[in-house]
TIMI-2910 file (N, C-alpha, C, CB; in pm, 1 decimal, decimal comma, always signed):
<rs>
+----------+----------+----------+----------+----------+----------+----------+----------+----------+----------+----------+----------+------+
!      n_x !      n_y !      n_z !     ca_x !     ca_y !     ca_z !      c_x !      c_y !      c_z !     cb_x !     cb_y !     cb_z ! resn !
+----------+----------+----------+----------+----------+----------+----------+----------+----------+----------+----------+----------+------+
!  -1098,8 !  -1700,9 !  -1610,5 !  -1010,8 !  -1613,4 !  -1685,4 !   -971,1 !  -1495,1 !  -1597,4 !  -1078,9 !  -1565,1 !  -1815,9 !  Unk !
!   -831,7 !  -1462,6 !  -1591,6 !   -784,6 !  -1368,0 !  -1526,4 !   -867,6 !  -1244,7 !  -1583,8 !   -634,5 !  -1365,2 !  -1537,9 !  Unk !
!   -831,1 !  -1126,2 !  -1456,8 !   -893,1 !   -980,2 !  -1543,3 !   -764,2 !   -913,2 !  -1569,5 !  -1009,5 !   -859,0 !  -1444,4 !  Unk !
!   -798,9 !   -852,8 !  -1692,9 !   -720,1 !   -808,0 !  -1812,2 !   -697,1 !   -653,3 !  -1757,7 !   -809,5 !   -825,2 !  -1974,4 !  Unk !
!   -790,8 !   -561,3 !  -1742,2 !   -781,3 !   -437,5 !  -1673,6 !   -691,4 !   -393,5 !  -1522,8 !   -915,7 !   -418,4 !  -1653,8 !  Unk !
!   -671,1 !   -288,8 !  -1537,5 !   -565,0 !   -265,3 !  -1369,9 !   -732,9 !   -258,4 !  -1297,8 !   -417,1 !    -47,1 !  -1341,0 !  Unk !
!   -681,6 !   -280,7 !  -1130,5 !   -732,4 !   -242,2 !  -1065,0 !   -677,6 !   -164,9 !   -912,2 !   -795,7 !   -328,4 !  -1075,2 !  Unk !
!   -715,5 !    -71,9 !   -889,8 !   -591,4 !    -13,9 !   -767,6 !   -570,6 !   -160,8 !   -621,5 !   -686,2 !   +189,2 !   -664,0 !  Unk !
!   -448,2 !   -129,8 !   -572,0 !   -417,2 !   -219,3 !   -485,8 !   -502,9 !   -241,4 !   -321,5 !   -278,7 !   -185,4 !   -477,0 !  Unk !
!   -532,6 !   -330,9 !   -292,3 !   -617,5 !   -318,8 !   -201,2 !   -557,2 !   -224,5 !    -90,4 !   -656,1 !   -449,6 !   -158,4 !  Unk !
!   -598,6 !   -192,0 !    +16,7 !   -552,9 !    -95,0 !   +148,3 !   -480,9 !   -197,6 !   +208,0 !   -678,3 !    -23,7 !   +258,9 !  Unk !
!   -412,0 !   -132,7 !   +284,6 !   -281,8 !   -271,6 !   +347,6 !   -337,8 !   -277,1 !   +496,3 !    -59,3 !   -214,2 !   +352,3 !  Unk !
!   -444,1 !   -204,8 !   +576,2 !   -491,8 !   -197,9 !   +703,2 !   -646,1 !   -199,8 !   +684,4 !   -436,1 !    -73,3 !   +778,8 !  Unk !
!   -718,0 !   -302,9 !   +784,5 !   -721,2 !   -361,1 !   +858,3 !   -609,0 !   -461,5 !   +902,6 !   -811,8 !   -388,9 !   +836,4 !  Unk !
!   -485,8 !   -444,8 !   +971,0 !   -375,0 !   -608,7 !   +954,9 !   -492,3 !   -682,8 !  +1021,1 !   -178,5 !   -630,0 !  +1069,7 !  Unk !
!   -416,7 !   -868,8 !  +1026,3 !   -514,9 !   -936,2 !  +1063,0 !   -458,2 !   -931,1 !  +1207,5 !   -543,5 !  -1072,1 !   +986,3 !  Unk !
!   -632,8 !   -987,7 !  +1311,8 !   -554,5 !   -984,6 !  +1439,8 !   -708,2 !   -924,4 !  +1459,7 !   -382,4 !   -891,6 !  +1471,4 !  Unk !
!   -691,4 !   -908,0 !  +1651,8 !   -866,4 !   -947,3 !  +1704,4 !   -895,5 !   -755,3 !  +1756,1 !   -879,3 !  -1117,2 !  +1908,7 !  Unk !
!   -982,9 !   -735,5 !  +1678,3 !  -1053,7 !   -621,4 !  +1677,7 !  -1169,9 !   -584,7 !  +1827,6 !  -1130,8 !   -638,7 !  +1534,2 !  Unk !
!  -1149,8 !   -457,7 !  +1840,2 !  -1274,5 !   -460,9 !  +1951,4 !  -1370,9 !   -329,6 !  +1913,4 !  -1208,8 !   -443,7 !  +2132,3 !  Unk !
!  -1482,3 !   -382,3 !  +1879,1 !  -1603,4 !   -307,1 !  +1828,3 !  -1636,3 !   -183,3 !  +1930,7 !  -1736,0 !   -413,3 !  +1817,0 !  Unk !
!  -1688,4 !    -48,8 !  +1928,2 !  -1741,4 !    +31,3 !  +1990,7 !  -1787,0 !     +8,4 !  +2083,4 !  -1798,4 !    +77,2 !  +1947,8 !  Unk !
!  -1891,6 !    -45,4 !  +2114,2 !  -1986,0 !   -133,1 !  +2203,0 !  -1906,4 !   -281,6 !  +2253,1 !  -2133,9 !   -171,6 !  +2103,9 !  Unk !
!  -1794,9 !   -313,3 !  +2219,0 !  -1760,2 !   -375,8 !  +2337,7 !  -1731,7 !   -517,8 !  +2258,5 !  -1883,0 !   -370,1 !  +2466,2 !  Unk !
!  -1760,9 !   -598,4 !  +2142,7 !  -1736,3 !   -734,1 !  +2143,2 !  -1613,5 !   -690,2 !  +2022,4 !  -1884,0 !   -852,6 !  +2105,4 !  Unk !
!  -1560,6 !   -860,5 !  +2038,4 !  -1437,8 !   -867,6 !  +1967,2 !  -1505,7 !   -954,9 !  +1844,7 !  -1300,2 !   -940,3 !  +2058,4 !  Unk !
!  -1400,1 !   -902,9 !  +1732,3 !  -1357,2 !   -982,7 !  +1623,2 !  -1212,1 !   -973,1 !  +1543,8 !  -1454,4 !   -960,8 !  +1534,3 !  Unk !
!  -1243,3 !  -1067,2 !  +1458,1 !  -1095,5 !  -1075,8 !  +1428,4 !  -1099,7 !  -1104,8 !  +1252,6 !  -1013,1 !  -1217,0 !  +1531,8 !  Unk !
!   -992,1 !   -977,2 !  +1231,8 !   -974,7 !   -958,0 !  +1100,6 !   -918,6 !  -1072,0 !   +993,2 !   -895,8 !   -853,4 !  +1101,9 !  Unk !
!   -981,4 !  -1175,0 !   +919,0 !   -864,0 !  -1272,0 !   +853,9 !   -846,3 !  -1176,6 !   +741,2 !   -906,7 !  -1449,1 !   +802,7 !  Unk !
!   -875,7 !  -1093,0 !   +654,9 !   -785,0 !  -1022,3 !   +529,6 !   -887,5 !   -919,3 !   +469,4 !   -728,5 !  -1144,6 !   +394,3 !  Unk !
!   -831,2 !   -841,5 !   +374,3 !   -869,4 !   -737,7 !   +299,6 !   -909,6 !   -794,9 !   +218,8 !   -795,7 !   -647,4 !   +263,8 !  Unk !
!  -1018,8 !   -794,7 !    +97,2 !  -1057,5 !   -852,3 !     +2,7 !  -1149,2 !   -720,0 !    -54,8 !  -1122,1 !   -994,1 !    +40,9 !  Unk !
!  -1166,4 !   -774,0 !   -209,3 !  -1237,4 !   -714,6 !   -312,4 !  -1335,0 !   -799,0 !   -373,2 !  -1153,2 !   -668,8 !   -406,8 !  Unk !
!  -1475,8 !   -699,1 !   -381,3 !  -1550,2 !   -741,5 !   -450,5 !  -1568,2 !   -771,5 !   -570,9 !  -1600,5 !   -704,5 !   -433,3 !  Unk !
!  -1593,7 !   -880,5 !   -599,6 !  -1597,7 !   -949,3 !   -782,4 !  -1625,4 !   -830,9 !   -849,6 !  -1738,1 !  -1080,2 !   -836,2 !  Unk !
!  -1736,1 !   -783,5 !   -871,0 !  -1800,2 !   -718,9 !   -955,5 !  -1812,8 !   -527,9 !   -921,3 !  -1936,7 !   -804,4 !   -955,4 !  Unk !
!  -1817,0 !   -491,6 !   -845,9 !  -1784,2 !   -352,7 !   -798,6 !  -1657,9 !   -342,8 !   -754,0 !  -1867,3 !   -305,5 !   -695,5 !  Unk !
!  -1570,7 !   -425,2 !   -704,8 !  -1411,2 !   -373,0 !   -711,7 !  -1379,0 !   -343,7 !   -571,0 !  -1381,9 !   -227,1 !   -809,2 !  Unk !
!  -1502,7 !   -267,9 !   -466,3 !  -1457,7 !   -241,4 !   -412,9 !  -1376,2 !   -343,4 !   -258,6 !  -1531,6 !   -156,1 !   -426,8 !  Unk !
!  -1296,3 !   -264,9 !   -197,8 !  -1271,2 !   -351,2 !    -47,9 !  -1338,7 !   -376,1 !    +52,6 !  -1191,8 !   -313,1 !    +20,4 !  Unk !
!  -1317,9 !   -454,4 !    +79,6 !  -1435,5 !   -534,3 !   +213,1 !  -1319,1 !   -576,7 !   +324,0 !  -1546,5 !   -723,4 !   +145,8 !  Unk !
!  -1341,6 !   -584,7 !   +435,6 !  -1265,5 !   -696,1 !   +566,4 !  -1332,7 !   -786,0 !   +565,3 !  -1255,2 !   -660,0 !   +724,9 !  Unk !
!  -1271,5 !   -873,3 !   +562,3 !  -1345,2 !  -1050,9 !   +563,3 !  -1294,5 !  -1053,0 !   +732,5 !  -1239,4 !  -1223,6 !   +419,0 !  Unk !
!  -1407,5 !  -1059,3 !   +810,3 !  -1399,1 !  -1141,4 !   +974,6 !  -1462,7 !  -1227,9 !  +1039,7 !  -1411,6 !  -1077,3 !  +1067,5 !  Unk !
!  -1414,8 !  -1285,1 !  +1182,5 !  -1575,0 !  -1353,0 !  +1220,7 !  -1570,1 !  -1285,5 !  +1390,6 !  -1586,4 !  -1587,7 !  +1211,6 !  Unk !
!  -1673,5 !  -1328,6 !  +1400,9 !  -1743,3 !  -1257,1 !  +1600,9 !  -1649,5 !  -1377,7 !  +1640,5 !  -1990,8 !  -1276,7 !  +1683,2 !  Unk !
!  -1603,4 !  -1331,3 !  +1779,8 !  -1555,6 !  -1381,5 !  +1884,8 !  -1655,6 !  -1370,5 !  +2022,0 !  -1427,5 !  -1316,7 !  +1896,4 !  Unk !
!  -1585,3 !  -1519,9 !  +2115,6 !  -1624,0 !  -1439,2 !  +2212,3 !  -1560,2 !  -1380,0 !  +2281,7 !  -1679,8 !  -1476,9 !  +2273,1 !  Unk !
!  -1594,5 !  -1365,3 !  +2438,4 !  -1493,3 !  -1267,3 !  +2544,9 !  -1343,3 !  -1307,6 !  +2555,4 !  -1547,9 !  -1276,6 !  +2709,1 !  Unk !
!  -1378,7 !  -1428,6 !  +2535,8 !  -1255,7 !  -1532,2 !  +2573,2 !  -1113,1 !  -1493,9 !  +2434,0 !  -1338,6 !  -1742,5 !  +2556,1 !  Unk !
!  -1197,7 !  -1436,1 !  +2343,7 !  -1109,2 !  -1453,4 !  +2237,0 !  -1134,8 !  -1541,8 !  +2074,4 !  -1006,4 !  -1515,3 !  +2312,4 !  Unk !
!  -1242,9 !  -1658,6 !  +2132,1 !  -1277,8 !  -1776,9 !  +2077,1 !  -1360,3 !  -1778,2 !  +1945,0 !  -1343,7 !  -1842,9 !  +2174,0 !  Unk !
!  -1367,8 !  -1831,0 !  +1866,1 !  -1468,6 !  -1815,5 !  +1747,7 !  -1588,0 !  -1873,6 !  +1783,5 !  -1424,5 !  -1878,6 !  +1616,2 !  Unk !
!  -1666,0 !  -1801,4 !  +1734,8 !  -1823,2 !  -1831,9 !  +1835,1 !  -1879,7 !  -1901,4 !  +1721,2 !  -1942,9 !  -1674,2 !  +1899,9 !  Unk !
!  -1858,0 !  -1943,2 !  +1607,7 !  -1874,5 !  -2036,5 !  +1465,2 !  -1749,0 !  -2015,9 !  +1365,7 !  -2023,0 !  -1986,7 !  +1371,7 !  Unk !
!  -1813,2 !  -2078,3 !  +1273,8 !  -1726,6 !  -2090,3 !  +1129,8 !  -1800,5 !  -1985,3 !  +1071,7 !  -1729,5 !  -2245,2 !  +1031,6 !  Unk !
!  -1896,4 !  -1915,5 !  +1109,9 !  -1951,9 !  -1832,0 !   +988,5 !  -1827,4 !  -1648,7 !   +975,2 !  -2174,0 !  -1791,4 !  +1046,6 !  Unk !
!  -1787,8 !  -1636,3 !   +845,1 !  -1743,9 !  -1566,0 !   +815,0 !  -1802,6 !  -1400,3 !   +748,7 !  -1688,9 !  -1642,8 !   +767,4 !  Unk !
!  -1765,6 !  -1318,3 !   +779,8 !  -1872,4 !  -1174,2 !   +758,8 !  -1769,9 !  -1079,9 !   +680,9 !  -1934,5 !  -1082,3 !   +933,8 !  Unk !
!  -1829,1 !   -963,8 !   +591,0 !  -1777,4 !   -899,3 !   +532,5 !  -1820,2 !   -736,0 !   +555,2 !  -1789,1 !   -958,8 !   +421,7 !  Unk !
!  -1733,5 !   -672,1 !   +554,8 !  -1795,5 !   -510,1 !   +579,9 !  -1701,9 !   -407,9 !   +481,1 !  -1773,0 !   -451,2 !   +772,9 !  Unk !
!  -1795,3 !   -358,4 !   +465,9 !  -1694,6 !   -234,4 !   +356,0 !  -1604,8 !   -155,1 !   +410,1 !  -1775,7 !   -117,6 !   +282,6 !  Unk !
!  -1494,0 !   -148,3 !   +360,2 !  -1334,3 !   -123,1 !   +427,7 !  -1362,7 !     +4,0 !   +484,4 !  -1186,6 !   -113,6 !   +313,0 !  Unk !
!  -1443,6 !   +131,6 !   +427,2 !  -1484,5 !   +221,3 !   +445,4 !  -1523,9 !   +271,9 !   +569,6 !  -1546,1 !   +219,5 !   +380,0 !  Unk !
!  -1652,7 !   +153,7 !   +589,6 !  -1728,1 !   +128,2 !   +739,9 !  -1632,0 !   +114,8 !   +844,8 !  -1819,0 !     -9,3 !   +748,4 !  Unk !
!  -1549,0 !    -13,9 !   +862,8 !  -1485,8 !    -27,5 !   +946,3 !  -1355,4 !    +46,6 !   +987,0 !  -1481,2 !   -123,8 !   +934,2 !  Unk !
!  -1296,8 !   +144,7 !   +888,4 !  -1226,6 !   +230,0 !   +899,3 !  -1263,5 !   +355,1 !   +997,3 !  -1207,5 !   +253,4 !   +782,9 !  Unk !
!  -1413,3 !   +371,1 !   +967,8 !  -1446,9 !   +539,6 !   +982,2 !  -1425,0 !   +603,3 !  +1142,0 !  -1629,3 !   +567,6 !   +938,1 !  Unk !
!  -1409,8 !   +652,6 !  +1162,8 !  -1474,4 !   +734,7 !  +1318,1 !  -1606,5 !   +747,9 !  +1299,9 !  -1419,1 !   +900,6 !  +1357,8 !  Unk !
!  -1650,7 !   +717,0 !  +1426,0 !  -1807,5 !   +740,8 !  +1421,2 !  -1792,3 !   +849,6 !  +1615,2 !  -1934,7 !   +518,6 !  +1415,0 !  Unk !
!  -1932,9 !   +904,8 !  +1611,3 !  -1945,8 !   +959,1 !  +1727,8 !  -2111,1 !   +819,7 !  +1836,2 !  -1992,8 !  +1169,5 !  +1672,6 !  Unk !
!  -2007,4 !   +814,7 !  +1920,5 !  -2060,7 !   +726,3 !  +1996,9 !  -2074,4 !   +861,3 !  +2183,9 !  -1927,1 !   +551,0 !  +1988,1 !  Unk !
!  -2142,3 !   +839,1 !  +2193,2 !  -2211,9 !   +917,6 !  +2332,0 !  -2106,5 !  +1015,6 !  +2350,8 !  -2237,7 !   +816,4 !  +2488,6 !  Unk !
!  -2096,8 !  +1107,2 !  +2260,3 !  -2043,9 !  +1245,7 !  +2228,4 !  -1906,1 !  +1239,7 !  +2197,0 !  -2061,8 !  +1343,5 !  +2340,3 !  Unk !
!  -1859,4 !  +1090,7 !  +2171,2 !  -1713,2 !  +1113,7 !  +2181,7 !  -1705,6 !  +1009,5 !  +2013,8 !  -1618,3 !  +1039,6 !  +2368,3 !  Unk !
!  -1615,3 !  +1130,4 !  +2001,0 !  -1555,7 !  +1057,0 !  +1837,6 !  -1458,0 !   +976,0 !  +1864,1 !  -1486,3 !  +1161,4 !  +1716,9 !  Unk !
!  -1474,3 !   +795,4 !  +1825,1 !  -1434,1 !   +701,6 !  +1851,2 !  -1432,1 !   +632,8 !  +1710,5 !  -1499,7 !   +652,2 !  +1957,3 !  Unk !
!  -1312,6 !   +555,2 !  +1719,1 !  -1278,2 !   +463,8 !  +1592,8 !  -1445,9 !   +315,7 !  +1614,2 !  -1047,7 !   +372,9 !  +1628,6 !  Unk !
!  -1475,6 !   +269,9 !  +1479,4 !  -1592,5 !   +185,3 !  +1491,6 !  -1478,9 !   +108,1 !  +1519,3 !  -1712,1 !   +152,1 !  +1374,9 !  Unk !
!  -1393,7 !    +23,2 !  +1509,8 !  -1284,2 !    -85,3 !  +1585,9 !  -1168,6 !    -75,3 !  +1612,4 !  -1263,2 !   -186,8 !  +1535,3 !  Unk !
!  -1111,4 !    -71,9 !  +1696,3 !   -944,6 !    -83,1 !  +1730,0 !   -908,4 !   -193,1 !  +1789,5 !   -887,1 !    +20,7 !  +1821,5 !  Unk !
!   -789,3 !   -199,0 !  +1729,5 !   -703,4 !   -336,8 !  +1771,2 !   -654,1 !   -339,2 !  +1921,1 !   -561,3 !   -350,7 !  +1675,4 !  Unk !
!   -668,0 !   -489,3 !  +1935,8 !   -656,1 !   -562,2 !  +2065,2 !   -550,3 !   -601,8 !  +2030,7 !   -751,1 !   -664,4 !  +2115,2 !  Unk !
!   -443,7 !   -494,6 !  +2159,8 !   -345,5 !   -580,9 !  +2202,5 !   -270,6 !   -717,7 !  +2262,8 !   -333,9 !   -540,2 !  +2234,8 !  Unk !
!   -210,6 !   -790,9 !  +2193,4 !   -223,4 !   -923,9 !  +2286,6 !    -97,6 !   -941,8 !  +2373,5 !   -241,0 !  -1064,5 !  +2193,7 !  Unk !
+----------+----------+----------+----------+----------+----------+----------+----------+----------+----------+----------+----------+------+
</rs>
């Protein structure tokens, strides 16, 4: 059964496309998604390797929040992922 209540629209960024973590490895964004039951947004991705490559089928989720934030990494305030240009 559909839900009957509004819920606000998901964030339109993370786009999809291959991310590079703080520390150095890539992944790659397949979409924005919401949690069933708390509502909130998640990035659905998976690890790559150097090459670019999917290192499995296993798929991971992180709170839109997380992967958005600036964090301070060895004194320097740095995005936790930015996009890889291709």
């Amino acid at each position: 059964m559909a839900r009957q209540d509004p819920v606000d629209p998901l964030p339109s960024t993370p786009l999809q496309g291959v991310y590079r973590h703080y520390k150095g490895h890539l992944y790659e964004v397949i979409d924005v998604v919401r949690h069933s039951e708390e509502l909130a947004p998640y990035v659905l991705y998976r690890c790559l390797d150097e090459k670019g490559a999917a290192l499995d089928n296993t798929l991971w989720v992180r709170p839109h929040s997380m992967w958005s934030e600036p964090i301070v990494h060895l004194g320097e305030t740095v995005l936790r992922f930015t996009p890889v240009n291709s």
